[in-house]
N, CA, C and O atoms as CSV, one atom per row, in Angstrom:
chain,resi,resn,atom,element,x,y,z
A,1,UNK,N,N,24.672,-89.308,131.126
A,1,UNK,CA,C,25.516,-88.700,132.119
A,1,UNK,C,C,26.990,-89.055,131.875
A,1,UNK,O,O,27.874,-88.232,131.633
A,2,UNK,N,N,27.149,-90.436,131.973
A,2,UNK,CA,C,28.325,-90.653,131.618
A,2,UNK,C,C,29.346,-90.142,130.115
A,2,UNK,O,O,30.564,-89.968,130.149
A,3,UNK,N,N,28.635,-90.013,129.126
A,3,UNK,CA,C,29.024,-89.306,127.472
A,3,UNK,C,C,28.896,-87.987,127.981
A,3,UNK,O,O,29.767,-87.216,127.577
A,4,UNK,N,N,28.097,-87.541,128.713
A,4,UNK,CA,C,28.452,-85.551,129.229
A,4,UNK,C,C,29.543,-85.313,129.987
A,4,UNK,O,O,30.433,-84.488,129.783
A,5,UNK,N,N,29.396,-86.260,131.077
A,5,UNK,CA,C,30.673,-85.891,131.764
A,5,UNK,C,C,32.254,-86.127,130.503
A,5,UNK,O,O,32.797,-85.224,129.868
A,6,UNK,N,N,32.558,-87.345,130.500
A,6,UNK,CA,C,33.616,-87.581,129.854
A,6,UNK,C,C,34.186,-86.977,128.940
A,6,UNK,O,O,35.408,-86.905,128.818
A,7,UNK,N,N,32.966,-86.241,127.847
A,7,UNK,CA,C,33.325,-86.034,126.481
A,7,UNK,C,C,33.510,-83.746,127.031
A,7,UNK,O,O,33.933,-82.796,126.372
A,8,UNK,N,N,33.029,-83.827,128.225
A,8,UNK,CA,C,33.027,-82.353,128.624
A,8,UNK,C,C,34.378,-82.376,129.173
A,8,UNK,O,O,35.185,-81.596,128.668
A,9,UNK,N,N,34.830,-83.277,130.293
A,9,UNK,CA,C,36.031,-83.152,130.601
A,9,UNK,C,C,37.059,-83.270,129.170
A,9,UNK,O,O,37.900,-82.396,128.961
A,10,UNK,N,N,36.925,-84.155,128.462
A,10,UNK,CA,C,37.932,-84.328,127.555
A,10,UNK,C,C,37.881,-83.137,126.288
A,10,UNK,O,O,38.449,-83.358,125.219
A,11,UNK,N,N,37.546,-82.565,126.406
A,11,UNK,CA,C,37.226,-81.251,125.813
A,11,UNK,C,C,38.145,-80.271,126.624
A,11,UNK,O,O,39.075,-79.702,126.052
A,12,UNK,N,N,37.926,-80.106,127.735
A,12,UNK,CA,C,38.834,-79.474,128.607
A,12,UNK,C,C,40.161,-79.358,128.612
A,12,UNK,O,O,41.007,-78.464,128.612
A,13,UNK,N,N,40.071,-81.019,128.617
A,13,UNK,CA,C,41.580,-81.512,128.808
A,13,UNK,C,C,42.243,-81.026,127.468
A,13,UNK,O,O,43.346,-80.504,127.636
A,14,UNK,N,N,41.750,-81.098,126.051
A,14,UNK,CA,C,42.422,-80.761,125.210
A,14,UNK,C,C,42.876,-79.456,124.751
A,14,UNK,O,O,43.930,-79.227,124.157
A,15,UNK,N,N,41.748,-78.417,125.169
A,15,UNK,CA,C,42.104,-77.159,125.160
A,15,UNK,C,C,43.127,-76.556,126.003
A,15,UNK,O,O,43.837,-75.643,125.581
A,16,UNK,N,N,43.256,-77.160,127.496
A,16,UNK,CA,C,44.071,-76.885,128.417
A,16,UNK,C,C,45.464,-77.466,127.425
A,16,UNK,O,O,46.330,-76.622,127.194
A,17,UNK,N,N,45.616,-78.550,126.989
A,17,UNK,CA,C,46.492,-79.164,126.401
A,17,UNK,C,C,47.235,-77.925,125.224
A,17,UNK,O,O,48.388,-77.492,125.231
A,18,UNK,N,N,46.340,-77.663,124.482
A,18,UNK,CA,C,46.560,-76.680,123.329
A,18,UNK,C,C,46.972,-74.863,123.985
A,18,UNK,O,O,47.537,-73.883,123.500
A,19,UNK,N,N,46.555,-75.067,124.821
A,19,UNK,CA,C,46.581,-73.306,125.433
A,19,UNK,C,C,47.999,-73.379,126.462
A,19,UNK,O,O,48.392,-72.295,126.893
A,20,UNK,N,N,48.526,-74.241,126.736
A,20,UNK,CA,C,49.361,-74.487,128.091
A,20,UNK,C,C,50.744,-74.197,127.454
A,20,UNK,O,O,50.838,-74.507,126.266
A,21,UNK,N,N,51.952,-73.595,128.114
A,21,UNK,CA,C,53.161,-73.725,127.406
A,21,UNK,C,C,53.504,-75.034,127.310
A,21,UNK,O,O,53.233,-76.005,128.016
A,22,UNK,N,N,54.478,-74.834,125.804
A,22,UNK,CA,C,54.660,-75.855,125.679
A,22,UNK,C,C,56.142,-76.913,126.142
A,22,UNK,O,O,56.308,-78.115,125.931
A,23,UNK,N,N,56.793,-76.202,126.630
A,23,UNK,CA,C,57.884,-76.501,128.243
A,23,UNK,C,C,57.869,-77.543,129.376
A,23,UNK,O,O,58.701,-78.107,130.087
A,24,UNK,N,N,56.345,-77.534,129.187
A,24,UNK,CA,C,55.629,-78.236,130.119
A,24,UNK,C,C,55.700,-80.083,129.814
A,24,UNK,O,O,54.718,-80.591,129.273
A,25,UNK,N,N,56.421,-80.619,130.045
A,25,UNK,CA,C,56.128,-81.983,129.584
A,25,UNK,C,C,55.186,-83.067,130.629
A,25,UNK,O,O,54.367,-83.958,130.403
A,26,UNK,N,N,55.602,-82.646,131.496
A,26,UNK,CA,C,54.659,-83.597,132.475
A,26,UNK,C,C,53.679,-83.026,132.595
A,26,UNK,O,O,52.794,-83.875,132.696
A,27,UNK,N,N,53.293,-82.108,132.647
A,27,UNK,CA,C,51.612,-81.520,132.505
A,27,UNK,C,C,50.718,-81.898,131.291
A,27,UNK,O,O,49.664,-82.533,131.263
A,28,UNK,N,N,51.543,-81.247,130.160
A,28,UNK,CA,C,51.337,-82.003,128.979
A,28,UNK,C,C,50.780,-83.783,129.013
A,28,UNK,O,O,49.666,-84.300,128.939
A,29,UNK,N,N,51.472,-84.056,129.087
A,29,UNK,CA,C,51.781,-85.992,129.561
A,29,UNK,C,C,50.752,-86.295,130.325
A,29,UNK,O,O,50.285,-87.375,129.962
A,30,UNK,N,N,49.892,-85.602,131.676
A,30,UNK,CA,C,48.904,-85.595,132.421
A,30,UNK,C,C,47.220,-84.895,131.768
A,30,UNK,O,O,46.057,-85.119,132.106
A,31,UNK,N,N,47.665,-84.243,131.009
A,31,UNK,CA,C,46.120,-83.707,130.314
A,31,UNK,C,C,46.096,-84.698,129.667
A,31,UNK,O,O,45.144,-85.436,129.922
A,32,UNK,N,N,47.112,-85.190,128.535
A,32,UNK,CA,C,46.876,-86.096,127.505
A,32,UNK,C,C,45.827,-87.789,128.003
A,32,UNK,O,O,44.822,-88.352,127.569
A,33,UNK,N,N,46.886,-88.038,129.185
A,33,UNK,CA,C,46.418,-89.134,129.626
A,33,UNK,C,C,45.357,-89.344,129.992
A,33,UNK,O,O,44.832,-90.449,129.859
A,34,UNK,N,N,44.682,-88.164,130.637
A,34,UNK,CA,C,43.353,-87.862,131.328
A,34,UNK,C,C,42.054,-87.637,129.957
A,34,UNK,O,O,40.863,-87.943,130.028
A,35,UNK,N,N,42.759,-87.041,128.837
A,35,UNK,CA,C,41.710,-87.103,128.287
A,35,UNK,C,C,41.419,-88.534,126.963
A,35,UNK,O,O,40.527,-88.737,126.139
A,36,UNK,N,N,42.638,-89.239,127.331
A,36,UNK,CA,C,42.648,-90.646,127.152
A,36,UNK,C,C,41.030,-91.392,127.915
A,36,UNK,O,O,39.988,-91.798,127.402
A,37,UNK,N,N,41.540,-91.286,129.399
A,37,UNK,CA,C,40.871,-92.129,130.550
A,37,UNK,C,C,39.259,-91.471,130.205
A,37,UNK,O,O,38.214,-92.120,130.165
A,38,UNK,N,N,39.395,-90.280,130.022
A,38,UNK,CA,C,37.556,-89.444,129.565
A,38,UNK,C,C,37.421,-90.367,128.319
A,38,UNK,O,O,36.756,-91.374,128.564
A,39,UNK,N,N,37.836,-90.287,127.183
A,39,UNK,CA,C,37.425,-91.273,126.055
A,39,UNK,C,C,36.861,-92.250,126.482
A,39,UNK,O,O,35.640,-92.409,126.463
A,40,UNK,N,N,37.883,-93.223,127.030
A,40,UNK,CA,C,37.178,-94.420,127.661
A,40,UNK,C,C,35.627,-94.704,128.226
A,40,UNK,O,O,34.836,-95.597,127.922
A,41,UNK,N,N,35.487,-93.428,129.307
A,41,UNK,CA,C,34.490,-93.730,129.618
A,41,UNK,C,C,33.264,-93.224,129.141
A,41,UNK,O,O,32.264,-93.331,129.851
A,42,UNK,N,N,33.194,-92.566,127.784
A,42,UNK,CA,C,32.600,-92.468,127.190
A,42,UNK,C,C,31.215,-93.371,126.666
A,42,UNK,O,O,29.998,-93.231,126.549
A,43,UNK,N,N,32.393,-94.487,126.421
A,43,UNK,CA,C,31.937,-95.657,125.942
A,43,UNK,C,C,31.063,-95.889,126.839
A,43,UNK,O,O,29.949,-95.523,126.465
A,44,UNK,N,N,31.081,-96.410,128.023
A,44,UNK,CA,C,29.779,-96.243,128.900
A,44,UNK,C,C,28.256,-95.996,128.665
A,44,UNK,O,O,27.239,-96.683,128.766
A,45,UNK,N,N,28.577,-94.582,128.269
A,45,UNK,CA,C,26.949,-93.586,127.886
A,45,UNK,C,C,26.607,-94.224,126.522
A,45,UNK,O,O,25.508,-94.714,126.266
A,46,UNK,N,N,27.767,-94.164,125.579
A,46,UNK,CA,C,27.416,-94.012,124.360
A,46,UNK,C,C,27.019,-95.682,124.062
A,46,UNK,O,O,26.156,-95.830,123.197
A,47,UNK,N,N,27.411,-96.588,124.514
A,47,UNK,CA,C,26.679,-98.253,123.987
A,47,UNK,C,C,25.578,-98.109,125.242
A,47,UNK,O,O,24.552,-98.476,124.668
A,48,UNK,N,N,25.333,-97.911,126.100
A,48,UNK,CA,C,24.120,-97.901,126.891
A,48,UNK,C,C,23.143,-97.139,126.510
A,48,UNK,O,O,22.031,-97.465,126.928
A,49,UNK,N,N,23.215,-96.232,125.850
A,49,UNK,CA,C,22.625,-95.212,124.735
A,49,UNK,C,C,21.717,-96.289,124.166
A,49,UNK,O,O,20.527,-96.542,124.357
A,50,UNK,N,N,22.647,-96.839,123.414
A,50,UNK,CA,C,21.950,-97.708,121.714
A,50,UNK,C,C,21.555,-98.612,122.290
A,50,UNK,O,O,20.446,-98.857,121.815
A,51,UNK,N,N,21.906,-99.658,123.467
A,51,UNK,CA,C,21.008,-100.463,124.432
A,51,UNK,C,C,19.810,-100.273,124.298
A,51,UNK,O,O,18.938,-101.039,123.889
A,52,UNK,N,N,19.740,-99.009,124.720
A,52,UNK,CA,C,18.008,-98.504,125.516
A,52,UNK,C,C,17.312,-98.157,123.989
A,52,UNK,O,O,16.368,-98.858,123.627
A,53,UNK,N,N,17.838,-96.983,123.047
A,53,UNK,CA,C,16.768,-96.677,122.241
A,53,UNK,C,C,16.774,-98.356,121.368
A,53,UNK,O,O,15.611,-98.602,121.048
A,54,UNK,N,N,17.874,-99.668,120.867
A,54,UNK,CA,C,17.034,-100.117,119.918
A,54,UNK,C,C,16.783,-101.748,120.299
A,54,UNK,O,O,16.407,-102.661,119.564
A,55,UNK,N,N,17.278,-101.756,122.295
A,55,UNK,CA,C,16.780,-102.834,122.018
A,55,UNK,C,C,17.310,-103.977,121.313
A,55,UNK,O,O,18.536,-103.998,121.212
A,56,UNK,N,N,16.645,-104.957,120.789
A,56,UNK,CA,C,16.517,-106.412,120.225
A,56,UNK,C,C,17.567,-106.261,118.871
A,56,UNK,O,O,18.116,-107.265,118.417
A,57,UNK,N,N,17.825,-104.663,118.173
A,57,UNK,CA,C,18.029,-104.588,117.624
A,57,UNK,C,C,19.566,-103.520,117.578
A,57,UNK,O,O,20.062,-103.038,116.561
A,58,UNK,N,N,20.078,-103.366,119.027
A,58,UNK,CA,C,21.550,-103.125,119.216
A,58,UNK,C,C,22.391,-103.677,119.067
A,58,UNK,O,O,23.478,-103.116,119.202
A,59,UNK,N,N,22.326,-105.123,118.695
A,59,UNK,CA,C,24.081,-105.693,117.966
A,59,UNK,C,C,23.697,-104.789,116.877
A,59,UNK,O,O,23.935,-103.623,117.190
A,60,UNK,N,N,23.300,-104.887,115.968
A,60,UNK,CA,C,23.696,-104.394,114.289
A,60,UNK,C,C,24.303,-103.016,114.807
A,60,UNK,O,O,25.438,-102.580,114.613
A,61,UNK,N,N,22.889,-102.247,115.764
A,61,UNK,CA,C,24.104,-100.735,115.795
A,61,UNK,C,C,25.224,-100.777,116.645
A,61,UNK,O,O,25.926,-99.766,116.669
A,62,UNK,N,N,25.568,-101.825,117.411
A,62,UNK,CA,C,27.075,-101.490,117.931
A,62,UNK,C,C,27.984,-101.964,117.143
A,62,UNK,O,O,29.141,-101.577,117.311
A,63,UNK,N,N,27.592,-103.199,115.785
A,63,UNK,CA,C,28.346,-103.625,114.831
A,63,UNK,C,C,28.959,-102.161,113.958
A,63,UNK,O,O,30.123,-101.785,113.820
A,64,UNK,N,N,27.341,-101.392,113.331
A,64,UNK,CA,C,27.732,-100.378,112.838
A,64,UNK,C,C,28.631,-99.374,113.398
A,64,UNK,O,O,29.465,-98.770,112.725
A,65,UNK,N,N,28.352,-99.141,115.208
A,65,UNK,CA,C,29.476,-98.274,115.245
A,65,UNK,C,C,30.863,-98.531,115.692
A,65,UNK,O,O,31.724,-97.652,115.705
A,66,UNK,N,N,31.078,-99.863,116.089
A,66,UNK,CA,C,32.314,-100.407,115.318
A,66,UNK,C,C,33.233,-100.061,113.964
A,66,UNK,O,O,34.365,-99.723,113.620
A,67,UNK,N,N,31.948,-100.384,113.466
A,67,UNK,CA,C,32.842,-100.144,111.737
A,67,UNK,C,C,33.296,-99.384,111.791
A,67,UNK,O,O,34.519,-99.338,111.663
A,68,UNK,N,N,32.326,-98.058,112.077
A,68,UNK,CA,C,32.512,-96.716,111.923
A,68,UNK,C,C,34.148,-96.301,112.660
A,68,UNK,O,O,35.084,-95.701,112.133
A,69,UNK,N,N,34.018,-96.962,114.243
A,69,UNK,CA,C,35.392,-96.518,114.768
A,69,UNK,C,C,36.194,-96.762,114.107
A,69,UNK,O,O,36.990,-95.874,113.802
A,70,UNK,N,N,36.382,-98.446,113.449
A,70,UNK,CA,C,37.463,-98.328,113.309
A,70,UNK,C,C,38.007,-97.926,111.878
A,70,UNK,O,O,39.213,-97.679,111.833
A,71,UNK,N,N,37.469,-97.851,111.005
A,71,UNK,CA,C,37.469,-96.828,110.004
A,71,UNK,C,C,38.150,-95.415,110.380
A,71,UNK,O,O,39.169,-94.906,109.911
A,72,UNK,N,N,37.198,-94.902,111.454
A,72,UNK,CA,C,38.397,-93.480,111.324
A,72,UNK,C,C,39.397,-93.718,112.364
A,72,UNK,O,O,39.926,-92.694,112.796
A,73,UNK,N,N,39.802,-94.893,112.897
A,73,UNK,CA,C,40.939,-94.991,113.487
A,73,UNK,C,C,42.206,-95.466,112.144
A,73,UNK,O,O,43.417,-95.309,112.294
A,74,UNK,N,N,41.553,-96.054,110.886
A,74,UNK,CA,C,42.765,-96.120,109.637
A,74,UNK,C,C,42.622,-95.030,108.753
A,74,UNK,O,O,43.347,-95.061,107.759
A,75,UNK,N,N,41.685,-93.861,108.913
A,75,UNK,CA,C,41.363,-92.914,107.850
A,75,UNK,C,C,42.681,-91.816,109.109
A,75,UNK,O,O,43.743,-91.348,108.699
A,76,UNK,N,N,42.365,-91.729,110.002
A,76,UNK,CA,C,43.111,-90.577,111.232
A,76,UNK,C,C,44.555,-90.597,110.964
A,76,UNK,O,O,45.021,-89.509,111.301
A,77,UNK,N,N,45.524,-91.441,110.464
A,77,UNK,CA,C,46.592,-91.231,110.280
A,77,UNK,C,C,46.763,-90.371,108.815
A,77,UNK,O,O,47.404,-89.321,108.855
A,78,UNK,N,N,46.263,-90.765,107.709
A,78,UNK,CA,C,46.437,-89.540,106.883
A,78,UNK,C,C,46.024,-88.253,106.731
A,78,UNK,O,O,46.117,-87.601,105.691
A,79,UNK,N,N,45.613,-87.924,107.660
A,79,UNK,CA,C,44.683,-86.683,108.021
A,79,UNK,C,C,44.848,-85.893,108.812
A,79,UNK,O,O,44.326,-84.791,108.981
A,80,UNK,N,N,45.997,-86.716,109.629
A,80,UNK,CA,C,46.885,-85.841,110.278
A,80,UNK,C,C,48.286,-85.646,109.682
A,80,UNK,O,O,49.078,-84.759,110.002
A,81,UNK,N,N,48.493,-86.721,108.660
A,81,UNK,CA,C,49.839,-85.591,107.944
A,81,UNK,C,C,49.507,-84.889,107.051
A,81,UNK,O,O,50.464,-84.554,106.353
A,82,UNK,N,N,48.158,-84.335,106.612
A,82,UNK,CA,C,47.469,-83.031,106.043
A,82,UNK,C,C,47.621,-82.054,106.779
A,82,UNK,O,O,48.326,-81.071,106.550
A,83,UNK,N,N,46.815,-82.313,107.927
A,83,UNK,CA,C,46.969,-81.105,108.871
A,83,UNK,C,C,48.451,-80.430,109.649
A,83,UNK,O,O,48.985,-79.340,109.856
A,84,UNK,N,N,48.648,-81.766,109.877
A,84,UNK,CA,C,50.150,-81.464,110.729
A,84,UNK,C,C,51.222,-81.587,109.775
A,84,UNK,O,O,51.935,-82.397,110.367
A,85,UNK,N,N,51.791,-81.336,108.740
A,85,UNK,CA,C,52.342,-82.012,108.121
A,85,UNK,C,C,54.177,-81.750,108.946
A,85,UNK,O,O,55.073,-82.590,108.865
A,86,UNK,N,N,54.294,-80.412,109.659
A,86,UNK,CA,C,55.827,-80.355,110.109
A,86,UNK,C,C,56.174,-80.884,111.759
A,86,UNK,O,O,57.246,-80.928,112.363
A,87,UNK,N,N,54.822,-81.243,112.165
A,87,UNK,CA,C,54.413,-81.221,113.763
A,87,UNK,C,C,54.992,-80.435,114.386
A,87,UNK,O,O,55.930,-80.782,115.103
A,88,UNK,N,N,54.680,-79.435,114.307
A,88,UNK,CA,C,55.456,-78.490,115.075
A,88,UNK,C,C,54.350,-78.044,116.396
A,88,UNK,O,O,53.144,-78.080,116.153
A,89,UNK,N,N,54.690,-77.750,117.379
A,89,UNK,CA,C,53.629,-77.281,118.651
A,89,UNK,C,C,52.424,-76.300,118.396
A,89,UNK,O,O,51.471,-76.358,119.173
A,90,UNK,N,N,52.409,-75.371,117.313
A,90,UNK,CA,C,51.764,-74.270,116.759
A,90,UNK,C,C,50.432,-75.173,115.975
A,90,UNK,O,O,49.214,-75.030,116.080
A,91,UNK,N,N,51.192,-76.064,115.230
A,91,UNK,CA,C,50.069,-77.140,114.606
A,91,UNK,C,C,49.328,-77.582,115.269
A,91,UNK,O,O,48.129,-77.304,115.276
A,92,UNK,N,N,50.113,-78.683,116.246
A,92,UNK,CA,C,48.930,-78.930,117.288
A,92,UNK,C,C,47.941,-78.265,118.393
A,92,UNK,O,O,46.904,-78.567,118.982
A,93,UNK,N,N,48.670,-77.412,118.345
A,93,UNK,CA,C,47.571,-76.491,119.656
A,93,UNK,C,C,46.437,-76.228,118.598
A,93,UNK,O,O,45.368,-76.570,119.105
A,94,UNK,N,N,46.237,-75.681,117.131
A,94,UNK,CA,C,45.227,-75.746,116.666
A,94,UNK,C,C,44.565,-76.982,116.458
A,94,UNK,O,O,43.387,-77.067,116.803
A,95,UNK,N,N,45.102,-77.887,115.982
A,95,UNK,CA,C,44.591,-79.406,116.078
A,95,UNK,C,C,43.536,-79.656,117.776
A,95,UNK,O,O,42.350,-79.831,118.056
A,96,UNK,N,N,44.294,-79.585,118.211
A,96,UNK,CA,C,44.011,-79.573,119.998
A,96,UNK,C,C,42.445,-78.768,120.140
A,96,UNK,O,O,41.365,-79.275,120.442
A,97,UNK,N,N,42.801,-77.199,119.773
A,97,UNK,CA,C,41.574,-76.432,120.014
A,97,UNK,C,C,40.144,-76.946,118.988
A,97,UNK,O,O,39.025,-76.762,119.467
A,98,UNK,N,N,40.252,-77.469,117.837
A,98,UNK,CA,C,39.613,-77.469,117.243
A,98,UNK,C,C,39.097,-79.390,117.767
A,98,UNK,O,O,37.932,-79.773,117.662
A,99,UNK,N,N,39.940,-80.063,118.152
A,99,UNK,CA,C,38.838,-81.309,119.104
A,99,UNK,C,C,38.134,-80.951,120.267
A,99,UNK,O,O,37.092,-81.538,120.556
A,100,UNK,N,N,38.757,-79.729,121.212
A,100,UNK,CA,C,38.312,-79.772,122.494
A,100,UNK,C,C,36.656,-79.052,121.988
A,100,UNK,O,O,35.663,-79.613,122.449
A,101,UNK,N,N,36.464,-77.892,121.103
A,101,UNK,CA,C,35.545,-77.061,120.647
A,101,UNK,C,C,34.501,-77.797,120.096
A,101,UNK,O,O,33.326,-77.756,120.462
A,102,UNK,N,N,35.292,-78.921,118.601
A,102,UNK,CA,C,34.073,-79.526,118.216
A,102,UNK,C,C,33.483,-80.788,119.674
A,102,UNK,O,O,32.297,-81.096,119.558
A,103,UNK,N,N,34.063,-81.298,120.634
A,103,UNK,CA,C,33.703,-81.928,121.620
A,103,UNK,C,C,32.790,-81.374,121.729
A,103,UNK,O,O,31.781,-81.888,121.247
A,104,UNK,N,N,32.657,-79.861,122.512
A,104,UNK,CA,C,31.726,-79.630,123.448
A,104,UNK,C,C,30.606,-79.148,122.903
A,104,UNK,O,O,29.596,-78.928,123.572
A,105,UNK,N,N,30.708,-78.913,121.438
A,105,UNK,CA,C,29.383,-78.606,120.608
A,105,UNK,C,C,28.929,-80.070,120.265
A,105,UNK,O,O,27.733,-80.278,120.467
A,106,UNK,N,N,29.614,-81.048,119.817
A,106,UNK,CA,C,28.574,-81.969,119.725
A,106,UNK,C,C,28.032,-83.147,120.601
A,106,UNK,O,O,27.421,-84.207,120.459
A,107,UNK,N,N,28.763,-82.143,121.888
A,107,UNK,CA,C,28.106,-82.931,123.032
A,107,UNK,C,C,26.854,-82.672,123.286
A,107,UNK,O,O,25.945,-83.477,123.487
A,108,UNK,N,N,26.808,-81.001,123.265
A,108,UNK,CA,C,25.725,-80.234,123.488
A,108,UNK,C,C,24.327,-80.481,122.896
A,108,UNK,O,O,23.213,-80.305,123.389
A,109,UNK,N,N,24.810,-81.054,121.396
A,109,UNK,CA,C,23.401,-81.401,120.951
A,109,UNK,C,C,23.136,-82.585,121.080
A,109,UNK,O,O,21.970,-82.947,120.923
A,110,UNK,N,N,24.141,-83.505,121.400
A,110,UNK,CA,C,23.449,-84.767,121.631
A,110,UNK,C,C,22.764,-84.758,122.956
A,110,UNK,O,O,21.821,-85.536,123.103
A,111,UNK,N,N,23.233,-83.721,124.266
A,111,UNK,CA,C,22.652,-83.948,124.940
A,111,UNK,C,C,20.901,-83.367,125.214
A,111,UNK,O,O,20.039,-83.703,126.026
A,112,UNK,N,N,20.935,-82.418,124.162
A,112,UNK,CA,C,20.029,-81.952,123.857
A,112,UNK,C,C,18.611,-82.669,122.857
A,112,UNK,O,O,17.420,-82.361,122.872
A,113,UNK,N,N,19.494,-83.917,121.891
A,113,UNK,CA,C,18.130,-84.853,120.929
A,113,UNK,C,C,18.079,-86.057,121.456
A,113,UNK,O,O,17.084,-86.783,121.449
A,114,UNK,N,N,19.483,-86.394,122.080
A,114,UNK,CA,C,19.431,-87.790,122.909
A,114,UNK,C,C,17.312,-87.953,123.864
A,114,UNK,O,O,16.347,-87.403,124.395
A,115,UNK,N,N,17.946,-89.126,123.387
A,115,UNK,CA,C,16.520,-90.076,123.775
A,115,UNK,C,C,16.983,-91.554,124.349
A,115,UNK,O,O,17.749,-92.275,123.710
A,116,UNK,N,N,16.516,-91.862,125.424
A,116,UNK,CA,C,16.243,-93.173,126.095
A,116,UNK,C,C,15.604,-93.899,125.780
A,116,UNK,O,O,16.145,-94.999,125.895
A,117,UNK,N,N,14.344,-93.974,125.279
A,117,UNK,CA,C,13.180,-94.390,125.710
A,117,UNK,C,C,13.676,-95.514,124.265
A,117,UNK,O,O,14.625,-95.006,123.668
A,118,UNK,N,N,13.271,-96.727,123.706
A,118,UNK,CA,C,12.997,-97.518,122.561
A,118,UNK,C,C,12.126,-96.711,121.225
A,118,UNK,O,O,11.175,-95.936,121.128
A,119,UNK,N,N,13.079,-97.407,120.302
A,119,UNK,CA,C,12.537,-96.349,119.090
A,119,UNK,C,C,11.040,-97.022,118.839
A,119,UNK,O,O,10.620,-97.901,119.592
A,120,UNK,N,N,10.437,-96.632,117.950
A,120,UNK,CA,C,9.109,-97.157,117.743
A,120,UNK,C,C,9.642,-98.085,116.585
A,120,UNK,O,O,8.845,-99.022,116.632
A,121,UNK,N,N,10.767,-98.429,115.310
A,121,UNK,CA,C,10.825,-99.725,115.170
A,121,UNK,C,C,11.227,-100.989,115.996
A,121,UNK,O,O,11.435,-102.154,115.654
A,122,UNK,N,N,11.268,-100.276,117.346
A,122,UNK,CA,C,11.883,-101.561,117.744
A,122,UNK,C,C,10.494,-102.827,118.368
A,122,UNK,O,O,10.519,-104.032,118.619
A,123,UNK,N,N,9.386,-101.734,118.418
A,123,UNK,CA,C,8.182,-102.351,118.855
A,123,UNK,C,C,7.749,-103.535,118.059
A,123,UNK,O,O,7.520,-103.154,116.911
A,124,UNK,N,N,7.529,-104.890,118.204
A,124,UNK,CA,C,6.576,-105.834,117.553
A,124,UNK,C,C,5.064,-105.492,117.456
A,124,UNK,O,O,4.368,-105.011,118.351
A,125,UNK,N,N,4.682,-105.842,116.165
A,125,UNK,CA,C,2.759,-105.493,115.958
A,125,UNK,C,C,2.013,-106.675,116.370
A,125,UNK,O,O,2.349,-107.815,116.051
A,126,UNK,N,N,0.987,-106.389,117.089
A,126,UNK,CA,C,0.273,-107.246,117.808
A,126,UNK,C,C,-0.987,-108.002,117.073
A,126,UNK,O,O,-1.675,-108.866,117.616
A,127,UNK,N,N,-1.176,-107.456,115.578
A,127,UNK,CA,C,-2.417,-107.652,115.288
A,127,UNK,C,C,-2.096,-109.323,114.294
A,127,UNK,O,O,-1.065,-109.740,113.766
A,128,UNK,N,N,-3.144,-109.767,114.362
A,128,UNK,CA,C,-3.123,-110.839,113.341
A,128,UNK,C,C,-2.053,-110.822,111.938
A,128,UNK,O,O,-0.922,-111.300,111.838
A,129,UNK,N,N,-2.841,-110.119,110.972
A,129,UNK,CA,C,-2.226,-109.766,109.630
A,129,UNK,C,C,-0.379,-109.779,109.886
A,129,UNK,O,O,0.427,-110.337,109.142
A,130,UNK,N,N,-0.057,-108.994,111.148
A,130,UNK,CA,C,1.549,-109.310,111.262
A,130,UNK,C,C,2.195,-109.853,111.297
A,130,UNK,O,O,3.256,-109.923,110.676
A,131,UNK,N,N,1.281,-111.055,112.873
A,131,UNK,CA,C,2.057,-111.986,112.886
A,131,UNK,C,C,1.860,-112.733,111.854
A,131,UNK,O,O,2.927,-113.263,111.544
A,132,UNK,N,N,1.024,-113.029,111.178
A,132,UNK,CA,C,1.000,-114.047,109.849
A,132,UNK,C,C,1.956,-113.654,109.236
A,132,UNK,O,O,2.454,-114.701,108.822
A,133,UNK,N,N,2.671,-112.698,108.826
A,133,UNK,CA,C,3.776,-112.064,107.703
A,133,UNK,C,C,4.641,-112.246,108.375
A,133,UNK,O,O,5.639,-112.501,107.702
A,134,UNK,N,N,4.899,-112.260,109.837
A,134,UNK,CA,C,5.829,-112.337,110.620
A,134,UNK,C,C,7.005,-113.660,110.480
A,134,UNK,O,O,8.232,-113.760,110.435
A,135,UNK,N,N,5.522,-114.798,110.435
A,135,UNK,CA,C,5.951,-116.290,110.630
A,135,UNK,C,C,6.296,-116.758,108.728
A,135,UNK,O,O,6.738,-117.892,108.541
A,136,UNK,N,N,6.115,-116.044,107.751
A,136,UNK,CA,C,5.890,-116.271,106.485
A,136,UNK,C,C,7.946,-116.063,106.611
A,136,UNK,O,O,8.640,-116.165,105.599
């Protein structure tokens, strides 16, 4: 609930951002911020997520998606002077449309394969032969 709501509003917010004149500075300044505050609470759904499916075995994946963030938080600056290279307002409104769009599609399917429940590696085997390999 919390990764649908947030990542739907902030989708919003960016398209409104990209579609709005651009004259507008305090409006501007108010979508931006808002779809700041939606990011945030993202985080919410998305580590309570990996909680539930792995269990005993969610540090490694919140380690992994750590990495992952912050990786494309040092990969995101050259990638936007590809895209943007003159920053001009025309640039970003496509920049803009094309986060708010891919948002709400890959919200859609996560909300669609997302799973709660514990994966089946996260289960321990009960039988003899395991635990013997277990304790080895």
């Amino acid at each position: 609930m919390f990764a649908s709501i947030s990542q739907y509003f902030m989708a919003t917010c960016f398209i409104l951002l990209a579609w709005m004149p651009f004259k507008s500075q305090a409006i501007a300044q108010l979508l931006y911020t808002l779809a700041i505050i939606f990011s945030g609470v993202n985080c919410v759904g998305v580590l309570k997520g990996i909680a539930l499916q792995a269990v005993q075995y969610s540090y490694f994946l919140l380690i992994l998606s750590a990495f992952i963030n912050n990786g494309i938080v040092l990969i995101l600056p050259f990638i936007k002077s590809v895209i943007v290279p003159n920053d001009t307002p025309h640039e970003w409104s496509i920049i803009f449309y094309a986060i708010g769009i891919s948002l709400a599609v890959c919200v859609t399917i996560f909300n669609i394969t997302c799973e709660t429940e514990p994966r089946s590696w996260t289960y321990l085997s009960t039988d003899n032969e395991s635990a013997t390999n277990i304790k080895l």
